[in-house]
KEBAGU-284548 format. One record per atom (N, C-alpha, C): atom name; x, y, z. Coordinates in steps of 0.001 Angstrom, whole numbers, always signed. Atoms other than C-alpha are relative to their C-alpha. Layout:
# residues N
REC nutor      xx      yy      zz
REC    CA       X       Y       Z
...
# end
This chain:
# residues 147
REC nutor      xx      yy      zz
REC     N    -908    -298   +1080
REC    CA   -3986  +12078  -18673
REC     C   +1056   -1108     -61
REC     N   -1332    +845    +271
REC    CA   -1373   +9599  -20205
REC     C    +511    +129    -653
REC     N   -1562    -685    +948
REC    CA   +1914   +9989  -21788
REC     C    +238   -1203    -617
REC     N    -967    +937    +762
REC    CA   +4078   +7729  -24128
REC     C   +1094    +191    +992
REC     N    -672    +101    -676
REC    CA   +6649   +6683  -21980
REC     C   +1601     +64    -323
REC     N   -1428    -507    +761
REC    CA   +9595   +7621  -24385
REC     C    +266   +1084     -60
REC     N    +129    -862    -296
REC    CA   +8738  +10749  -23855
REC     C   +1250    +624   +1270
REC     N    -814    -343   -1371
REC    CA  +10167  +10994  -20098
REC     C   +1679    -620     +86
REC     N   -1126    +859     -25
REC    CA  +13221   +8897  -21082
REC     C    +323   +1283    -889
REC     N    -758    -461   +1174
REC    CA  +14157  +11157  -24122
REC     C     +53   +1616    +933
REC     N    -168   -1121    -839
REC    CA  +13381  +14348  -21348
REC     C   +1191    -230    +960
REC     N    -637    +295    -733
REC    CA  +15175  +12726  -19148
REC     C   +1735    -196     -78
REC     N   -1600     +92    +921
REC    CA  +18798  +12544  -21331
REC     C    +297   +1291    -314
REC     N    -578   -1583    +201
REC    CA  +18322  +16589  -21912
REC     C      -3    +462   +1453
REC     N    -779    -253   -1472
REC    CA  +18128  +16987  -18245
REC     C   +1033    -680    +421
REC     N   -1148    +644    -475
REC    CA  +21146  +14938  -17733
REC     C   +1027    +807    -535
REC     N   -1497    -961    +581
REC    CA  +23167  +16950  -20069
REC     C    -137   +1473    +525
REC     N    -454    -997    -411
REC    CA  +22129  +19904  -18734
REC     C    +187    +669   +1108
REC     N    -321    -370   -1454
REC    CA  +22226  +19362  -14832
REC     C   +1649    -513    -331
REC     N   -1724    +338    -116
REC    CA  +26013  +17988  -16111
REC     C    +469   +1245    -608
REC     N    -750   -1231    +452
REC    CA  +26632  +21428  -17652
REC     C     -17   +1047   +1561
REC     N    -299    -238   -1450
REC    CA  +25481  +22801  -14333
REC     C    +621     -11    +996
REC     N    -990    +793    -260
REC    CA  +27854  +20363  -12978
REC     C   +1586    +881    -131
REC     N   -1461    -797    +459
REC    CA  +30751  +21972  -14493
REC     C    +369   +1291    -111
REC     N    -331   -1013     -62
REC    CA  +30513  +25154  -15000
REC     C   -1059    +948   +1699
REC     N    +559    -983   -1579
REC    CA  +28588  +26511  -11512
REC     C   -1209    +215    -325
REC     N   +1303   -1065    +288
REC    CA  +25854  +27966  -13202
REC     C   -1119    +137   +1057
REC     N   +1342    -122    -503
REC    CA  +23221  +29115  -11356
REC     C   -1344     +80    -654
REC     N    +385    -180   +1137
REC    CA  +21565  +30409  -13928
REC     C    -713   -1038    -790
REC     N     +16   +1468    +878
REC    CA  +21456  +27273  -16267
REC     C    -712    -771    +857
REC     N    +703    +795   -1091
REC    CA  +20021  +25881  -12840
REC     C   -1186    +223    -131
REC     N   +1081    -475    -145
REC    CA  +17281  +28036  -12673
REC     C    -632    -238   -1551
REC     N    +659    +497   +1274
REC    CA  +16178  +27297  -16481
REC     C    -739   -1327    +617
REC     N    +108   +1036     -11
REC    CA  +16212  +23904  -15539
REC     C   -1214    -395    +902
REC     N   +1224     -92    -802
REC    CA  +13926  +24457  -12591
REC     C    -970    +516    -656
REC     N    +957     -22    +779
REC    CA  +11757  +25967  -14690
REC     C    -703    -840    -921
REC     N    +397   +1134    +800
REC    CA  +11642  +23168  -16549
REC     C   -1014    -889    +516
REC     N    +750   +1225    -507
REC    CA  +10805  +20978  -14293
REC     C   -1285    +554    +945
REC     N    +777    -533    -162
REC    CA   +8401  +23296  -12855
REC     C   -1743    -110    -778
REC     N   +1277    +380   +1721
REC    CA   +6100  +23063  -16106
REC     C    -616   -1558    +337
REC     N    +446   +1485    +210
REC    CA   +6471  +19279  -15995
REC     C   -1001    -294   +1078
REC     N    +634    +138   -1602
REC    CA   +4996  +19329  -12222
REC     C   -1376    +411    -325
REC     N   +1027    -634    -595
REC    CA   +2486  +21674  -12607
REC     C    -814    +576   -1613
REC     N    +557    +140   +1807
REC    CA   +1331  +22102  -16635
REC     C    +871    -671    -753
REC     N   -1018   +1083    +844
REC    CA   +3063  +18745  -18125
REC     C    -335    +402   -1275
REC     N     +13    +105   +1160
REC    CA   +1386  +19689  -21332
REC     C    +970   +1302   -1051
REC     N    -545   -1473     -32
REC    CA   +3568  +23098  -21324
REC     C   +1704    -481    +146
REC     N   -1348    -191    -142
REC    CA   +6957  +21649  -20657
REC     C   +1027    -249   -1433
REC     N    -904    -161   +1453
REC    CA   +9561  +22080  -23138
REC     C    +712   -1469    -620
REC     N    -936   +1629    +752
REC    CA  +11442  +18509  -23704
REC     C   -1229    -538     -99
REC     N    +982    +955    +177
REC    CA   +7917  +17076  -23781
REC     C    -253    +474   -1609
REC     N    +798    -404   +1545
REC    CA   +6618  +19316  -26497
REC     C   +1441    -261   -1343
REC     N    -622    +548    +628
REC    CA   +9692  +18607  -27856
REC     C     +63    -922    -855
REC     N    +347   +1186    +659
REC    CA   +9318  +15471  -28056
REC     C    -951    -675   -1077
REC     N    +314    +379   +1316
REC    CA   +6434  +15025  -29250
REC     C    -804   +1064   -1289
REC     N    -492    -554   +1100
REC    CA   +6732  +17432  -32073
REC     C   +1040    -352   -1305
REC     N   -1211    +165    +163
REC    CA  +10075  +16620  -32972
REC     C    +602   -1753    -161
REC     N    -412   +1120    -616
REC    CA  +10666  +13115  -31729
REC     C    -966   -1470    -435
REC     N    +752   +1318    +402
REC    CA   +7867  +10751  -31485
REC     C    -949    -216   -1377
REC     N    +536     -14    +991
REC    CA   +6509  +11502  -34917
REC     C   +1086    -910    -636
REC     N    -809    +476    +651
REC    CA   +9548   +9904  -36375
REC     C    -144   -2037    +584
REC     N    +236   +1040     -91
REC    CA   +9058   +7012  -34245
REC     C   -1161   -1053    +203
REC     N   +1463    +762     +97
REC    CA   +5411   +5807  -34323
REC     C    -534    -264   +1232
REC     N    +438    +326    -874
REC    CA   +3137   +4917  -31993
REC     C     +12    -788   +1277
REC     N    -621    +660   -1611
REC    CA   +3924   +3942  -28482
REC     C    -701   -1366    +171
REC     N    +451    +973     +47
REC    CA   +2947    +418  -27744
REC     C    -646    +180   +1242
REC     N    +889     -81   -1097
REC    CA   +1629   +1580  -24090
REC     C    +300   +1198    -137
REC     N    -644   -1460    -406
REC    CA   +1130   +4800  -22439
REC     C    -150     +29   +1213
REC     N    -156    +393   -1229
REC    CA   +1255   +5326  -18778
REC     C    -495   +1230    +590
REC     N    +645   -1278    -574
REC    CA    -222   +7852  -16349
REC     C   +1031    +827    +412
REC     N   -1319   -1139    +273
REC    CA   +1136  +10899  -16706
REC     C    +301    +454   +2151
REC     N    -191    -276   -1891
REC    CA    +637  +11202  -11850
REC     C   +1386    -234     -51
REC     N   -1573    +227    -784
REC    CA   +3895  +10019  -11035
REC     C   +1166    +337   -1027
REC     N    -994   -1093    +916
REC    CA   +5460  +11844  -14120
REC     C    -221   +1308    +804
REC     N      -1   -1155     -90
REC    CA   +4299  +15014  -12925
REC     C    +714      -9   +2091
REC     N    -551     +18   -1053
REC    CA   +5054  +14045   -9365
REC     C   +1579    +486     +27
REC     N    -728    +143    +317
REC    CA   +8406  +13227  -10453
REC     C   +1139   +1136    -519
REC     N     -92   -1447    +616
REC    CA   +8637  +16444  -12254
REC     C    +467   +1259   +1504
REC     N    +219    -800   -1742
REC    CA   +8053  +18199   -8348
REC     C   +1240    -376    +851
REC     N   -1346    +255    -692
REC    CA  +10961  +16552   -6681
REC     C    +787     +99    -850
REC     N    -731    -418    +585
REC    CA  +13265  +17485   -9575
REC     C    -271   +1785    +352
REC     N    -157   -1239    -636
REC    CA  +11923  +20800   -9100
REC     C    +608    +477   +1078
REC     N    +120    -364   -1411
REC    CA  +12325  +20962   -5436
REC     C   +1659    -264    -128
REC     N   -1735     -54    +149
REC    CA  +16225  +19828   -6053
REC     C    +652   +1060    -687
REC     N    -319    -577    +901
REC    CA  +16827  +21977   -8648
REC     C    -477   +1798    +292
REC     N    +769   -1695    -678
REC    CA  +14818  +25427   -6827
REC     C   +1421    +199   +1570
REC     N   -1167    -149   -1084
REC    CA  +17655  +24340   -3759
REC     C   +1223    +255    -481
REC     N    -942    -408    +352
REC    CA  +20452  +24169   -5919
REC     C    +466    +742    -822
REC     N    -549   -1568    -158
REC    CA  +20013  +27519   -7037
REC     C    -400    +463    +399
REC     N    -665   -1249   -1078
REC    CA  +19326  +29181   -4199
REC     C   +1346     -87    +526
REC     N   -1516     -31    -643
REC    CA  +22883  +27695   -3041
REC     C    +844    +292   -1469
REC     N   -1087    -314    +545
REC    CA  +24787  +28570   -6364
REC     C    -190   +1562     -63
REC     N    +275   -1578    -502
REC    CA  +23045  +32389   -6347
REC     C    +115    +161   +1259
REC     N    -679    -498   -1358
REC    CA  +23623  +32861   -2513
REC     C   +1262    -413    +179
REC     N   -1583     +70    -252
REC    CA  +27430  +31815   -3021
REC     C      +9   -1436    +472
REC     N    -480   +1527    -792
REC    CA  +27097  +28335   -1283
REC     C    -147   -1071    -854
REC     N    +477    +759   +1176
REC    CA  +27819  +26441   -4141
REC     C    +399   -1695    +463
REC     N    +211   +1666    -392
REC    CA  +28571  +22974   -1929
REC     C   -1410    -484    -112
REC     N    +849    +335    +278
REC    CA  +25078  +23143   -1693
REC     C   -1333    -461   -1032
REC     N    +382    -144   +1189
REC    CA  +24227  +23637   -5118
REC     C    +508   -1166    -819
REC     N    -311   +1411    +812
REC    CA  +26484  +20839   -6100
REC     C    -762   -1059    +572
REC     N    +304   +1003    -897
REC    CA  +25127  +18438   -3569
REC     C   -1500     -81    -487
REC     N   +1033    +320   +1341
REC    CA  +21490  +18983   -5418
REC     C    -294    -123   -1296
REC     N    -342    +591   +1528
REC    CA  +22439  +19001   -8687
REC     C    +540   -1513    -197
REC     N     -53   +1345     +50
REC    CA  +24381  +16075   -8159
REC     C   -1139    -804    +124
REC     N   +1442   +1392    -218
REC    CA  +20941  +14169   -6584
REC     C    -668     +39   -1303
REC     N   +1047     +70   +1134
REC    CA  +19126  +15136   -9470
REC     C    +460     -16   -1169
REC     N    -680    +450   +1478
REC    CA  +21496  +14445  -12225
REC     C    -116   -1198    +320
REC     N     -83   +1336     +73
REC    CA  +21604  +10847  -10863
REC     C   -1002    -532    -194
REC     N   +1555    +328    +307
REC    CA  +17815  +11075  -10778
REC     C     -51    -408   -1609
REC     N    +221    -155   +1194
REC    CA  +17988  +11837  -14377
REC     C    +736    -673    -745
REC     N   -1189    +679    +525
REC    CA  +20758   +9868  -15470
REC     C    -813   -1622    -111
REC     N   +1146   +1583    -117
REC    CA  +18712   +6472  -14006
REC     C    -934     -96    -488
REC     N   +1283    +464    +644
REC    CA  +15800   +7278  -15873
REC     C    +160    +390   -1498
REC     N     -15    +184    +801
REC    CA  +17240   +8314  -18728
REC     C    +883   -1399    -815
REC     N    -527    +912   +1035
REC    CA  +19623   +5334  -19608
REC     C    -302   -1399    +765
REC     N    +144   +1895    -427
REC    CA  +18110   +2166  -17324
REC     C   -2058     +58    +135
REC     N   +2000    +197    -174
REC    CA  +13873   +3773  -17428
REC     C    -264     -75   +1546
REC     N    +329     -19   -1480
REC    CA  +14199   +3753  -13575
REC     C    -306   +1686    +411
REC     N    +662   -1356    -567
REC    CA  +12087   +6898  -12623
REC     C    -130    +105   +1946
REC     N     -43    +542   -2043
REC    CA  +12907   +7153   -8674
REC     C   -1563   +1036    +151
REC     N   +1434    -761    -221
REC    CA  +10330  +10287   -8490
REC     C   -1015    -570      +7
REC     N   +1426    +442    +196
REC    CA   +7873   +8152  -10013
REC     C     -55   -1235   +1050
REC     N    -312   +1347    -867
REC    CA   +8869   +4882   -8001
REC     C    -456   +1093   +1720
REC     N    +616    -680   -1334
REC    CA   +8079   +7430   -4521
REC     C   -1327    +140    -474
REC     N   +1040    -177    +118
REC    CA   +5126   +8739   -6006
REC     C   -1113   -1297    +277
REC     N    +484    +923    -214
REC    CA   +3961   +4803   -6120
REC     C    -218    -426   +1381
REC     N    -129    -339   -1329
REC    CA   +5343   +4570   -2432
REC     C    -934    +500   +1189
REC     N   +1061   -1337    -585
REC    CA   +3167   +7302   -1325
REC     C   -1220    -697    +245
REC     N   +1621    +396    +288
REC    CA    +174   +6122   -3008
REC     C    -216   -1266    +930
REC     N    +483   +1275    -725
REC    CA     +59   +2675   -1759
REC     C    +501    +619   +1756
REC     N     -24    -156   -1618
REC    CA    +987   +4008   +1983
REC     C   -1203    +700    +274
REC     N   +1202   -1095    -814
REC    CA   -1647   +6899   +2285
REC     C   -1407    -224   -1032
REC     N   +1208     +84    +546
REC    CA   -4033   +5500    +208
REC     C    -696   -1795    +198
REC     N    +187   +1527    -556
REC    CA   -4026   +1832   +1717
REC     C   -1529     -28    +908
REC     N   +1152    +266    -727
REC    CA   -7169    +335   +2921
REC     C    +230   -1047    +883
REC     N    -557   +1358   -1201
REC    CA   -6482   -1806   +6167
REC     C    -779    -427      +9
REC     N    +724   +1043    -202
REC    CA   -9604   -3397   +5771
REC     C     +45   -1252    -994
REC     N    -296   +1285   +1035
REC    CA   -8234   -5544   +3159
REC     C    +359   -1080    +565
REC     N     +15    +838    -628
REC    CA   -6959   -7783   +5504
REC     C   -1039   -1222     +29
REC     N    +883    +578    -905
REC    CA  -10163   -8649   +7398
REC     C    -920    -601   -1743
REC     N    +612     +98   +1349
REC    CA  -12059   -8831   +3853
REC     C    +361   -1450    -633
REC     N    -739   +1180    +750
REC    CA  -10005  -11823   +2519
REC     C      +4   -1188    +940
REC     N    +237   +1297    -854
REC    CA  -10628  -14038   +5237
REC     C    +679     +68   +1380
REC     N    -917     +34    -769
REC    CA   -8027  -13170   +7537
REC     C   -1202     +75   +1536
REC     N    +225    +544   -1566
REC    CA   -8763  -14118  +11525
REC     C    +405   +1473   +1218
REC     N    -782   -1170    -826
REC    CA   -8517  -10716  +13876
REC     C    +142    -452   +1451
# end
């Protein structure tokens, strides 16, 4: 599966505004939407709401994407927003809302960097990953190299 990559940028500016409403007013609540959100994106990207948004709404107005990109390390991406966003509300619903700020904060900055500079950290690990646990050490020996 591949996405238009304006897509995750234009998702990525409504999760900023609304882990910064999170931000401000405590919500837990507003948290847990949000995890839901990013829940979808993780685990049925074609189901999440700022996507279909988008393109409904969005990329019809602006035409056809000049690339598109694999949607893996979107949905990855999607999973560690979740996983921030499932912690920081269990800490604003169990009362411990340092902890609730302290993941909201990570994942507003997540969302903040990929919505206004295109730097996707989620997806940038997901790459990480791949090339570590999916590395072939016989590439070395293959290329000429001397053991």
């Amino acid at each position: 599966m591949y996405v238009d990559p304006r897509g995750p940028r234009v998702a990525a500016w409504i999760t900023t505004v609304v882990l910064a409403a999170v931000l401000l007013t405590g919500n837990g609540w507003l948290l847990l939407a949000q995890a839901v959100v990013f829940a979808l994106g993780a685990f049925r990207l074609r189901f999440a709401p700022y996507g279909i948004l988008f393109r409904y709404v969005v990329a019809p107005r602006l035409g056809p994407p000049g690339e598109l990109e694999s949607a893996a390390p979107l949905r990855f991406a999607q999973f560690v927003g979740f996983v921030f966003a499932a912690v920081g509300t269990v800490g604003y619903l169990a009362g411990l809302s340092g902890l609730g700020m302290v993941a909201t904060s990570l994942a507003l900055v997540a969302a903040f960097l990929n919505a206004a500079f295109g730097l996707c950290l989620g997806c940038e690990m997901y790459l990480l990953f791949r090339r570590i646990f999916t590395s072939d050490h016989r590439t070395a020996t293959s290329k000429g190299a001397t053991t």
